[in-house]
C-alpha positions, -999 to 999 in steps of 0.1 A, spaced: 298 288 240 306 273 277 325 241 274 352 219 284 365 219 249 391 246 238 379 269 213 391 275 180 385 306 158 395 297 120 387 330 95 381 320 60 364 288 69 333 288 43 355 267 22 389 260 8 417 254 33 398 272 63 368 252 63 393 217 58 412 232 93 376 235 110 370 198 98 400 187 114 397 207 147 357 198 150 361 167 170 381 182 198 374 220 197 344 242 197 343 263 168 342 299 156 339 299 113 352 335 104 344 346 70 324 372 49 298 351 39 274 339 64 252 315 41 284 296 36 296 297 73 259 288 87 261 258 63 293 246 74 288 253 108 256 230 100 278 204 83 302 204 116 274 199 142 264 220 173 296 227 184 306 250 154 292 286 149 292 311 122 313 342 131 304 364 102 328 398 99 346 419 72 381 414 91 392 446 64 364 466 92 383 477 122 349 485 139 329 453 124 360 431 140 360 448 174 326 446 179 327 411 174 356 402 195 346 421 225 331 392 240 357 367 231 376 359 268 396 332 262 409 314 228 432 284 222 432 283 186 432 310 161 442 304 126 440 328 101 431 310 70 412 339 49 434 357 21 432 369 -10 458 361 -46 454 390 -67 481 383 -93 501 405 -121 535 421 -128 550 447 -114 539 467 -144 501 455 -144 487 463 -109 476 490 -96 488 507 -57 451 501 -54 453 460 -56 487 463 -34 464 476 -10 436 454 -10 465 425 -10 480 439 23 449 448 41 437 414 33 467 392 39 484 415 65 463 441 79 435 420 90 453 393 107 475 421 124 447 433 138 422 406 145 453 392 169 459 425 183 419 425 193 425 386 211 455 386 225 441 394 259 423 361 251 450 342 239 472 347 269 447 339 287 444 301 272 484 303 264 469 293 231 484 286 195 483 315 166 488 298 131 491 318 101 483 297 67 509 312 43 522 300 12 554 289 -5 552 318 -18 563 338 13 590 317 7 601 324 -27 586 352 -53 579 341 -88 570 364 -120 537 376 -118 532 370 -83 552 403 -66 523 416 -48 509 384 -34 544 373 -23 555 405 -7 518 402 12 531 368 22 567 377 31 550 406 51 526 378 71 560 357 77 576 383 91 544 394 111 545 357 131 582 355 137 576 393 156 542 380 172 563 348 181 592 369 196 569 389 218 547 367 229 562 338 250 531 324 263 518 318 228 530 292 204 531 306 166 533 290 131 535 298 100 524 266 74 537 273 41 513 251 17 528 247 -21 495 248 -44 463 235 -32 429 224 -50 410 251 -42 389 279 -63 422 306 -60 440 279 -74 411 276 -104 412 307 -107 454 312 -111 453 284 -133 430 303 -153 449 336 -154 484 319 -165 458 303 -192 472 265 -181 453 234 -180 435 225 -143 443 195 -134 434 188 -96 454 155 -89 485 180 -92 476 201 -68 476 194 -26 440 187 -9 429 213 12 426 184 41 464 181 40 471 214 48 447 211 71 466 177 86 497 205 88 480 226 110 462 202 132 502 189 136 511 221 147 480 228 172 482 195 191 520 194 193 534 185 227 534 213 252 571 210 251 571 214 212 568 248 192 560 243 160 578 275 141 573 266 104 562 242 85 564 236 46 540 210 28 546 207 -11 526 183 -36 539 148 -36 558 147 -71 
């Protein structure tokens, strides 16, 4: 892309929280649509006009990712949006699901900002890490997606600390209508009843707070819960 317009790069945008944060950032930024599946990511880059553009990559593929960063040279915006919520007790799961958790949730956004960060200095841009409450606070049943997420809190307060130039957040959503949340509904055997749950758009409305803050305003952290 050569434009006027800062440039965004939001991973996991095909649907879900990631493609709501490209929604909100179309109108002012040219867009990147990270994800897996490029179907999804050519038909929402198609629903956001010609200023959006699938960037299809495994970010869990050191080589796949550097290969398609290597002609990124300058980046506002980069949220990490993509994740995974495998869930079960201590007892239940496997070293092999803590794995794909981390190199998922952790891993991958480690090293897809390692690979820009020449990029983001170079825009002094804004690195914004979708979390969850639960980086916040563990709950039964959820140990090895809240250590992942304690882990990725920890990762933007260090990215934060060494990086001056850049502004970092971390937005810490409660639980959002989306098809993780279906599908955690459906493994605690409950009931899904979307109007209890956050839109996607309103976490969306959190990070689009955090990106256009002020320059003299760094947005560290911010928590959005469901209204009631």
């Amino acid at each position: 892309m050569s434009s006027q317009r800062p440039l965004a790069l939001v991973t996991g945008a095909s649907r879900g929280i990631g493609e709501a944060v490209a929604t909100a950032l179309a109108p002012t930024h040219d867009l990147l649509l990270g994800g897996r599946d490029a179907p999804a990511l050519s038909a929402a880059a198609g629903r956001l006009g010609d200023r959006a553009l699938p960037w299809p990559v495994d970010l869990t593929d050191p080589a796949a990712l550097a290969a398609a960063t290597e002609r990124i040279d300058e980046v506002d915006v980069l949220v990490h949006s993509a994740g995974v919520g495998l869930l079960g007790t201590v007892e239940e799961l496997s070293a092999e699901v803590w794995r794909q958790q981390f190199e998922v949730n952790v891993v991958a956004v480690a090293e897809l900002t390692r690979l820009l960060l020449p990029a983001l200095r170079a825009a002094e841009g804004t690195v914004v890490c979708v979390n969850s409450g639960a980086g916040l606070a563990a709950r039964p049943g959820w140990g090895s997606y809240a250590a992942s997420k304690f882990a990725l809190r920890a990762f933007a307060d260090s990215l934060r600390a060494e990086e001056p130039s850049l502004r970092v957040c971390s937005v810490h959503p409660g639980r959002v209508d989306t098809d993780m949340q279906r599908a955690v509904v459906a493994h605690e055997g409950g009931t899904y009843d979307a109007a209890s749950y956050l839109r996607p758009d309103s976490v969306a409305a959190a990070v689009l707070t955090a990106v256009t803050a002020s320059p003299d305003a760094h947005i560290t952290d911010l928590v959005v819960r469901p209204n009631g």
